[in-house]
C-alpha positions as a Markdown table, in Angstrom:
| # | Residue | x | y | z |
|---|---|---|---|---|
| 1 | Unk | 142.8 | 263.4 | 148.4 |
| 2 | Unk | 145.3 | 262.7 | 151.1 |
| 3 | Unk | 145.4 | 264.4 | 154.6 |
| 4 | Unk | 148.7 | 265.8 | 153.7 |
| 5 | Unk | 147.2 | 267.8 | 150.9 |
| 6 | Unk | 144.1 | 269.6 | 152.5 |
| 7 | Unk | 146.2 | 270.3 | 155.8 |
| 8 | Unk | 148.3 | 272.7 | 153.2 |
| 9 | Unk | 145.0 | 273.9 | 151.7 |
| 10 | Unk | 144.0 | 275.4 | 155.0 |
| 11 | Unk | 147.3 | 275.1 | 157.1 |
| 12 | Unk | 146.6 | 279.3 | 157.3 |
| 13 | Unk | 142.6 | 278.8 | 158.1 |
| 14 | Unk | 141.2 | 280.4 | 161.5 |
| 15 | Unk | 140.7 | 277.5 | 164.0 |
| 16 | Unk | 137.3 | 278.9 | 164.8 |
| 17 | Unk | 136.0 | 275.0 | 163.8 |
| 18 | Unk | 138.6 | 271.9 | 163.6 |
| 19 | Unk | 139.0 | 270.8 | 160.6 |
| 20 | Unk | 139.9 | 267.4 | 159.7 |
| 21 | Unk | 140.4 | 265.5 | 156.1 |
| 22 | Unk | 137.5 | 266.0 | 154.0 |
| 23 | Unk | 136.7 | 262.8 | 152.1 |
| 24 | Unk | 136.1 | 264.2 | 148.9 |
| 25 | Unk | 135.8 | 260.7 | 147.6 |
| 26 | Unk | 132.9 | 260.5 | 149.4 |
| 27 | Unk | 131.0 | 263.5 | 148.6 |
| 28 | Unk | 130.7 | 262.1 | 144.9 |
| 29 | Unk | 129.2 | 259.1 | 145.4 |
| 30 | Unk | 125.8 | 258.0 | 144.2 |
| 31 | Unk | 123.4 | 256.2 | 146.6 |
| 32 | Unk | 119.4 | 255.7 | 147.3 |
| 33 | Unk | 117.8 | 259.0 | 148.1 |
| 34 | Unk | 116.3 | 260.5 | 151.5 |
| 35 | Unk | 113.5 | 263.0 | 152.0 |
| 36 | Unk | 115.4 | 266.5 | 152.4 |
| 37 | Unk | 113.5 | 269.0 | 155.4 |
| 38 | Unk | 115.6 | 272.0 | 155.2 |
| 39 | Unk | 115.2 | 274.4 | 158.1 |
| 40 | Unk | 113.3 | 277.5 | 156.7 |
| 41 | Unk | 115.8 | 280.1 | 156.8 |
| 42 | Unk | 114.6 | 283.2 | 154.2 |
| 43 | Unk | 114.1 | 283.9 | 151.1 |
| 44 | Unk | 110.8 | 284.9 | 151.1 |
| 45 | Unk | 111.0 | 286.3 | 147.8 |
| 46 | Unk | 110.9 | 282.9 | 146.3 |
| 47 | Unk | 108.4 | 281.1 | 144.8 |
| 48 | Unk | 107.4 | 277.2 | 146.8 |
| 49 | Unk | 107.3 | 274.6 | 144.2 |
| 50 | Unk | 105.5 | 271.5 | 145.4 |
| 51 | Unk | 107.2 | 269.6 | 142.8 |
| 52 | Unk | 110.2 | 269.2 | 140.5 |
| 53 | Unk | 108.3 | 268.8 | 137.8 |
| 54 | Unk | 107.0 | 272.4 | 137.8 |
| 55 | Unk | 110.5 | 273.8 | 138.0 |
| 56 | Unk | 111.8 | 272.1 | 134.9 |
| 57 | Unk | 115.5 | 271.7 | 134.5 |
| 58 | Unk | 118.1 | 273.3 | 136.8 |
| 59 | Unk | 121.4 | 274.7 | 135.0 |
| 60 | Unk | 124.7 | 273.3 | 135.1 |
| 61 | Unk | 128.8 | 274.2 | 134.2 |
| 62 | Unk | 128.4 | 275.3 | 131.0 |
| 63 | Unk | 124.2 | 276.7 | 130.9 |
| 64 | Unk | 122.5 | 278.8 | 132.8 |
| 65 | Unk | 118.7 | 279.2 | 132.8 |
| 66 | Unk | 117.7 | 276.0 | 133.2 |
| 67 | Unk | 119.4 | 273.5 | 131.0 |
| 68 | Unk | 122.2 | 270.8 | 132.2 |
| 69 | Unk | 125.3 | 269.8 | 131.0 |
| 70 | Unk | 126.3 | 266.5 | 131.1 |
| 71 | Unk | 130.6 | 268.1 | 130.2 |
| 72 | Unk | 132.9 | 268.3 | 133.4 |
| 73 | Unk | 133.2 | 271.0 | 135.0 |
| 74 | Unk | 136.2 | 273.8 | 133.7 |
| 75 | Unk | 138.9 | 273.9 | 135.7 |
| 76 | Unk | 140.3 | 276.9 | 137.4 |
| 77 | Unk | 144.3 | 277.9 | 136.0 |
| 78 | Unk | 145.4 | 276.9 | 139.4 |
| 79 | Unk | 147.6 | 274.2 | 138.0 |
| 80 | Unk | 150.0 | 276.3 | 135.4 |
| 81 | Unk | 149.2 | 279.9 | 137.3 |
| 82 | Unk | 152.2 | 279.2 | 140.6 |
| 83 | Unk | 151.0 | 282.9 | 141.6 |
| 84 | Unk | 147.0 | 281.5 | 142.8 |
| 85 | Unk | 146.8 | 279.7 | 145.7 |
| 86 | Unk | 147.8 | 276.3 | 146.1 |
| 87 | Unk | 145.0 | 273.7 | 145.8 |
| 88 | Unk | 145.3 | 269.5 | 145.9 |
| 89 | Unk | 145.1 | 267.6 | 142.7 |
| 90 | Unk | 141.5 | 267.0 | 141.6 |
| 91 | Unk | 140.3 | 269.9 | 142.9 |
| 92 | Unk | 139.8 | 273.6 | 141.6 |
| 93 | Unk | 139.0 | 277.3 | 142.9 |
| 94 | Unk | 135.5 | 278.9 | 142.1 |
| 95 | Unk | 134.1 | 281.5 | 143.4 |
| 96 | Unk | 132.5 | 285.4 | 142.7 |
| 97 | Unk | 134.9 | 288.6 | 142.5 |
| 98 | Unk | 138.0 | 288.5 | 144.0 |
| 99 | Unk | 136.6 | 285.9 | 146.7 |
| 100 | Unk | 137.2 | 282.0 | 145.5 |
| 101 | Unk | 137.5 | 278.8 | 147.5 |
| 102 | Unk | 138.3 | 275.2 | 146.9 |
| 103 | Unk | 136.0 | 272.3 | 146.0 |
| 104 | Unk | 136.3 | 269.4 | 144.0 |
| 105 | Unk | 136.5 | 269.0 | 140.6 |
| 106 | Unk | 133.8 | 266.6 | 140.0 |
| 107 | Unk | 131.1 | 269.6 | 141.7 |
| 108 | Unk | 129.1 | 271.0 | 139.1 |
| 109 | Unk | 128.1 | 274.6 | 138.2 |
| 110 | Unk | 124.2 | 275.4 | 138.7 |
| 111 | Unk | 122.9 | 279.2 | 138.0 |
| 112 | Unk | 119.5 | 279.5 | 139.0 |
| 113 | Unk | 117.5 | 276.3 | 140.2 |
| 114 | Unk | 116.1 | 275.2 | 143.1 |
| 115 | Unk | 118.4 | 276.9 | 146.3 |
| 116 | Unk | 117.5 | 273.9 | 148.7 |
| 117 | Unk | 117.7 | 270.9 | 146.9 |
| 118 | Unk | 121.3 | 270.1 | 145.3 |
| 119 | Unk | 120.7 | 266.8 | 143.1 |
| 120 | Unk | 124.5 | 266.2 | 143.4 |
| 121 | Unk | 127.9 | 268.3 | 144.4 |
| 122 | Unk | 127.5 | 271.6 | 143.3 |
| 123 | Unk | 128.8 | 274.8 | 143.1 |
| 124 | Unk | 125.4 | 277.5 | 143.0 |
| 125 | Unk | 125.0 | 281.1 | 141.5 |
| 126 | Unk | 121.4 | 282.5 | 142.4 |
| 127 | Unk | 119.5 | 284.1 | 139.6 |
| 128 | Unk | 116.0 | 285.6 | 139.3 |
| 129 | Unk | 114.1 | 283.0 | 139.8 |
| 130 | Unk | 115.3 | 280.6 | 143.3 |
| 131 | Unk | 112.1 | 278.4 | 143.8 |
| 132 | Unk | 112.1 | 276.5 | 147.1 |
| 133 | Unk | 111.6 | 273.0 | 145.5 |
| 134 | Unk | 110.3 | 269.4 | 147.2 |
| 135 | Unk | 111.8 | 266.5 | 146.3 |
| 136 | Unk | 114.6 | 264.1 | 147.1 |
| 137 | Unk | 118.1 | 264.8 | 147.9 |
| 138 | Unk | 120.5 | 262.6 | 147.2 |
| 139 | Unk | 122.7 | 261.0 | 150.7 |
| 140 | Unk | 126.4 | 262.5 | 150.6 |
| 141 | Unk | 124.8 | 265.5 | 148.7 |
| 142 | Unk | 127.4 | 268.7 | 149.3 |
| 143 | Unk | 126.5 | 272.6 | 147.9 |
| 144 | Unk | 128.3 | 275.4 | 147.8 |
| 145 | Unk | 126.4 | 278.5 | 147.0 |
| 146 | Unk | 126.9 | 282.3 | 146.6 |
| 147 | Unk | 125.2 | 285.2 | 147.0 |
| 148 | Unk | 125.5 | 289.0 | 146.8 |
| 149 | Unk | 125.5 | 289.9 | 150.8 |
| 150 | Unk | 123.0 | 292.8 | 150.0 |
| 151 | Unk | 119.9 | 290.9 | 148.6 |
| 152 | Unk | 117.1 | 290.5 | 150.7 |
| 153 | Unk | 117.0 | 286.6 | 149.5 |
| 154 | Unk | 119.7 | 286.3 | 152.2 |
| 155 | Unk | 118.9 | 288.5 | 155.2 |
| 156 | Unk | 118.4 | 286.3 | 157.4 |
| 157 | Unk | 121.6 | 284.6 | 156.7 |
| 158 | Unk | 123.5 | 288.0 | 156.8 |
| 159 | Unk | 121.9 | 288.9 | 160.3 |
| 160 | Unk | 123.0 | 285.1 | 161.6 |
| 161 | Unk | 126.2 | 285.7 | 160.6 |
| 162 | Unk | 127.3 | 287.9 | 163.4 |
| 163 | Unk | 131.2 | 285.9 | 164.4 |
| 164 | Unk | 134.2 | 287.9 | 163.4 |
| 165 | Unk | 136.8 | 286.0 | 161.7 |
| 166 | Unk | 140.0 | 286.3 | 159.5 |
| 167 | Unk | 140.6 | 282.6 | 157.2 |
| 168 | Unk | 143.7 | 283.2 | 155.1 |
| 169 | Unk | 143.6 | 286.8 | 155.2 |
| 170 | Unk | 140.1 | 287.4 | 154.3 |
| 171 | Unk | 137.8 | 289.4 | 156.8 |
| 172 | Unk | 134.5 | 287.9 | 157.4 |
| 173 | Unk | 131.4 | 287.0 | 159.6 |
| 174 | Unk | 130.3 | 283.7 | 160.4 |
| 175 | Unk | 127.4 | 281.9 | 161.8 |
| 176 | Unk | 128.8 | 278.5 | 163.6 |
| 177 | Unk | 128.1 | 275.5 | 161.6 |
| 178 | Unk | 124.6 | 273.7 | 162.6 |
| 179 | Unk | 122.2 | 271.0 | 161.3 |
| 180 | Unk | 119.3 | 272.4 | 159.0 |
| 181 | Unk | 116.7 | 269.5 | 159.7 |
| 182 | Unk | 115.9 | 266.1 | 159.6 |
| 183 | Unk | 117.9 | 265.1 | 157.1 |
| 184 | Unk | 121.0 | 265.0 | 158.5 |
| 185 | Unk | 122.7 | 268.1 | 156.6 |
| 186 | Unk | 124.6 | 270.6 | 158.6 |
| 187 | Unk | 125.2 | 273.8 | 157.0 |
| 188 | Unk | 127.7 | 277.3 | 157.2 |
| 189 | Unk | 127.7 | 280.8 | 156.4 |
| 190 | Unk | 130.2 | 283.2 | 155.7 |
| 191 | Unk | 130.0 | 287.0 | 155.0 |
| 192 | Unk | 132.8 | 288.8 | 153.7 |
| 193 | Unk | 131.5 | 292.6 | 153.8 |
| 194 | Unk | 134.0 | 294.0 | 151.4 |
| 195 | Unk | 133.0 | 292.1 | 149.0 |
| 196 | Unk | 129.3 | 292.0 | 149.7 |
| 197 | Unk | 129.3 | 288.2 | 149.0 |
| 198 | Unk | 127.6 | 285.5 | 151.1 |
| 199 | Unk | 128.5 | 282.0 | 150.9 |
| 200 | Unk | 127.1 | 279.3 | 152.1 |
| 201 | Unk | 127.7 | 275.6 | 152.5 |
| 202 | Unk | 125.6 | 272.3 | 153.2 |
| 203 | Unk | 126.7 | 268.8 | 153.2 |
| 204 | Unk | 125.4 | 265.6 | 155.5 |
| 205 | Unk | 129.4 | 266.2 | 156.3 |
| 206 | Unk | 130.5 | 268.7 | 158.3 |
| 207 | Unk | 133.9 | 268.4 | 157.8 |
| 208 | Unk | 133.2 | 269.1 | 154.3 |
| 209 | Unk | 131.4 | 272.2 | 155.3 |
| 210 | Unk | 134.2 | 273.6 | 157.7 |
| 211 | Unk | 136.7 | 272.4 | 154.7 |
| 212 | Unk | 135.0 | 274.0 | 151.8 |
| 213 | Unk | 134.5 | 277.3 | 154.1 |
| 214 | Unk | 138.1 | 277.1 | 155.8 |
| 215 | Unk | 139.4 | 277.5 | 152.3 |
| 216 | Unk | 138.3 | 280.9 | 151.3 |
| 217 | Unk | 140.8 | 283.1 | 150.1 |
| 218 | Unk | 141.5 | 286.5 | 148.2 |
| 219 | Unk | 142.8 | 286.0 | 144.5 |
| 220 | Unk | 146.1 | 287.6 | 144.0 |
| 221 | Unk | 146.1 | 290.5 | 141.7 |
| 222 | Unk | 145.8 | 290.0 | 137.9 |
| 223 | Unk | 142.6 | 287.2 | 138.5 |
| 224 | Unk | 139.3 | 287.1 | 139.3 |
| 225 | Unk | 136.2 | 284.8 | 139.3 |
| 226 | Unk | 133.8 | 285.2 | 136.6 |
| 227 | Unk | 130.8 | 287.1 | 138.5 |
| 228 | Unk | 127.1 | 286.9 | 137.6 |
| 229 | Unk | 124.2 | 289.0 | 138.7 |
| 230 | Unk | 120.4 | 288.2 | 139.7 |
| 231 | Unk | 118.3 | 289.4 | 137.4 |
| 232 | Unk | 118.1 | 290.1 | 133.4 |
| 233 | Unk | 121.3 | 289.0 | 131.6 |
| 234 | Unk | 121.7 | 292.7 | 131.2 |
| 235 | Unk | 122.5 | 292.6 | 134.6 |
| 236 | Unk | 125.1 | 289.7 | 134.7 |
| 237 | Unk | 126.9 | 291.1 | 131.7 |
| 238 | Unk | 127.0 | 294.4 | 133.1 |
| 239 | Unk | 128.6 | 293.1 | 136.3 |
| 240 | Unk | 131.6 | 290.9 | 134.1 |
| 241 | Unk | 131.9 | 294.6 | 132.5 |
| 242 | Unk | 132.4 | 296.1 | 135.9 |
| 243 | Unk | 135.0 | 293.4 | 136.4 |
| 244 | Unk | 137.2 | 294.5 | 133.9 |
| 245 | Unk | 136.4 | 291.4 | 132.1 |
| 246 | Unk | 135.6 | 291.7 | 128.2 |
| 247 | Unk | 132.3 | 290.4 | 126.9 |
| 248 | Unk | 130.2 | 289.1 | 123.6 |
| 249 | Unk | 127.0 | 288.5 | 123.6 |
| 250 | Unk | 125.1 | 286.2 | 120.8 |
| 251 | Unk | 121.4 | 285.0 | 120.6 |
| 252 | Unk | 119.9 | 281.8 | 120.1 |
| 253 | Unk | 116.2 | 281.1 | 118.7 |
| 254 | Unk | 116.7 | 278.2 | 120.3 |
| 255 | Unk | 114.0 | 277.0 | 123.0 |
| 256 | Unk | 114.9 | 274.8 | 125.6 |
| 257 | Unk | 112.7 | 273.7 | 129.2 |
| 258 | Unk | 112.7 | 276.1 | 131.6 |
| 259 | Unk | 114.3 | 278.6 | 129.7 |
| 260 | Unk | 112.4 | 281.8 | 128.8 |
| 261 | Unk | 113.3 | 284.8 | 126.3 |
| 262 | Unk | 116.0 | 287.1 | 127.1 |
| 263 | Unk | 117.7 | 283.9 | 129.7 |
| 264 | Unk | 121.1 | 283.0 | 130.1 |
| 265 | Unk | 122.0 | 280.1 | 128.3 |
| 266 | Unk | 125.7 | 279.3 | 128.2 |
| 267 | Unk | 128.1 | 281.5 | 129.1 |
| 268 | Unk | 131.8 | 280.7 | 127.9 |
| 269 | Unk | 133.9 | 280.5 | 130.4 |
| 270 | Unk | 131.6 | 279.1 | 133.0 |
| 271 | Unk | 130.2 | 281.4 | 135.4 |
| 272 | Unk | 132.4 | 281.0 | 138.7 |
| 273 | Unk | 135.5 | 280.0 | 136.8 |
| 274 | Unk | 139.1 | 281.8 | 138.0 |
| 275 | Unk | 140.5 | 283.5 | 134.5 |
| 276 | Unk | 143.0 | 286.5 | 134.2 |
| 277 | Unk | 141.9 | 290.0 | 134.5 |
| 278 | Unk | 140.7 | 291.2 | 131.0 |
| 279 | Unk | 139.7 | 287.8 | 129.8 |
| 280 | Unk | 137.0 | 287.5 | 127.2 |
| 281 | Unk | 133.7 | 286.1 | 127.7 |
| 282 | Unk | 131.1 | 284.7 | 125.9 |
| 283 | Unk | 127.1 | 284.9 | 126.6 |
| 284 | Unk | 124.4 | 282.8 | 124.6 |
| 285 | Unk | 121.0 | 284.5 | 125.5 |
| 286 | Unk | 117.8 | 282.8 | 124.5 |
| 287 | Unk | 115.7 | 284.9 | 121.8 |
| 288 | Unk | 114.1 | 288.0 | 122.3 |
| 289 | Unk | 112.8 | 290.9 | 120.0 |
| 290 | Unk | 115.0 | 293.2 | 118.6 |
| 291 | Unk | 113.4 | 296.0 | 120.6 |
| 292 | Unk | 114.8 | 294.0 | 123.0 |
| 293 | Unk | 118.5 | 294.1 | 122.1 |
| 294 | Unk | 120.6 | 296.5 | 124.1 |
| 295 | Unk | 124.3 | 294.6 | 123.2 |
């Protein structure tokens, strides 16, 4: 990714942080782990997990609930759609609602997993269960993450957040980019309070952070980001229903590791993913009892 490209991704960002190049190529890489110490920030709702073992397997583009994908990650229409915003080559939009930003294409999708401990580039959509997890982070290890503004998972992030701002048209709050720890990751937050969305960025690089969050944008009418919802997979379809967005959902008696009755599997398109209003979706949920079924 060349200079030239990410100065027209955010040649309209607020210069509330300079941003330079972000080496994308970078942020990819594979090296030796280090010991992550995240600053303790919130959600006290969660569950501490001494170890990854306990917490099984975290989800990826195409599952949710606790099983990974080894595909690549979907990308967004933003190539054949002139009418989205602009993005480089090799990267894509993702994002919740009518609120997207840019990251790379080689960033995975994770919904539900351990919140602090990105095990490579990710792109993060809470769910009920968001244990605090121990274990090793990967060096050059970026995550982008969203959450809805009003759960009190996030408080403290929201009440941090407390710098007015306007990136590319989009109103929000920010809290000024800072390190988390001893490991070296700085982090950023942004609130957008129309949207009730959080989102919040980590990376060992704080141009990355500044990039990622200097790229947030409104999709233009006739779009929108494939939501998802903490909670039962009630809730998440119900909130792709509220977004105008068609949706099937299908069962599997199908087990997998760290998946429980009546979780999201798969969804089809991925969770996160930019598709035109009125789209179809697809949900796989994991088997429950027919007393069970509400679809």
């Amino acid at each position: 990714m060349t200079e030239q490209e990410l100065t027209a991704l955010l040649e309209r960002a607020a210069a509330r942080t300079p941003v330079k190049a972000v080496p994308w190529d970078e942020i990819v890489s594979e090296g030796q782990g280090q010991l992550t110490n995240r600053r303790p920030l919130l959600l006290a709702s969660v569950v501490t997990v001494t170890a990854l073992a306990v917490v099984g397997v975290v989800v990826t583009e195409q599952t949710l609930g606790g099983l990974r994908s080894d595909e690549a990650p979907l990308s967004s229409p933003s190539s054949s759609a002139s009418d989205l915003p602009e993005v480089p080559s090799g990267m894509r939009l993702v994002g919740k609602g009518r609120i997207v930003v840019a990251v790379s294409e080689t960033w995975t999708t994770e919904v539900g997993g351990c919140y602090d401990l990105p095990l490579q580039n990710r792109v993060f959509f809470p769910s009920d269960k968001n244990p605090s997890c121990a274990g090793v982070r990967p060096p050059n290890t970026s995550s982008v993450q969203f959450y809805d503004s009003r759960s009190r998972s996030v408080t403290g992030l929201v009440n941090e957040a407390v710098v007015p701002a306007e990136i590319n048209g989009v109103s929000v709050l920010s809290e000024p980019t800072q390190p988390t720890g001893g490991a070296g990751v700085v982090e950023g937050v942004i609130v957008v309070p129309s949207e009730h969305l959080l989102v919040w960025v980590d990376s060992p690089d704080e141009e990355v952070v500044t990039g990622v969050l200097n790229s947030i944008t409104n999709l233009p009418e006739g779009y929108i980001a494939i939501p998802s919802a903490e909670g039962t997979w009630e809730a998440t379809r119900n909130a792709m229903l509220e977004a105008g967005l068609e949706v099937s959902v299908t069962r599997t008696d199908v087990f997998f590791n760290g998946v429980e009755a009546g979780d999201v599997v798969k969804t089809v398109p991925a969770i996160g993913s930019v598709v035109e209003d009125g789209s179809s979706v697809a949900i796989t949920v994991a088997g429950f009892t027919k007393a069970d079924w509400n679809g």
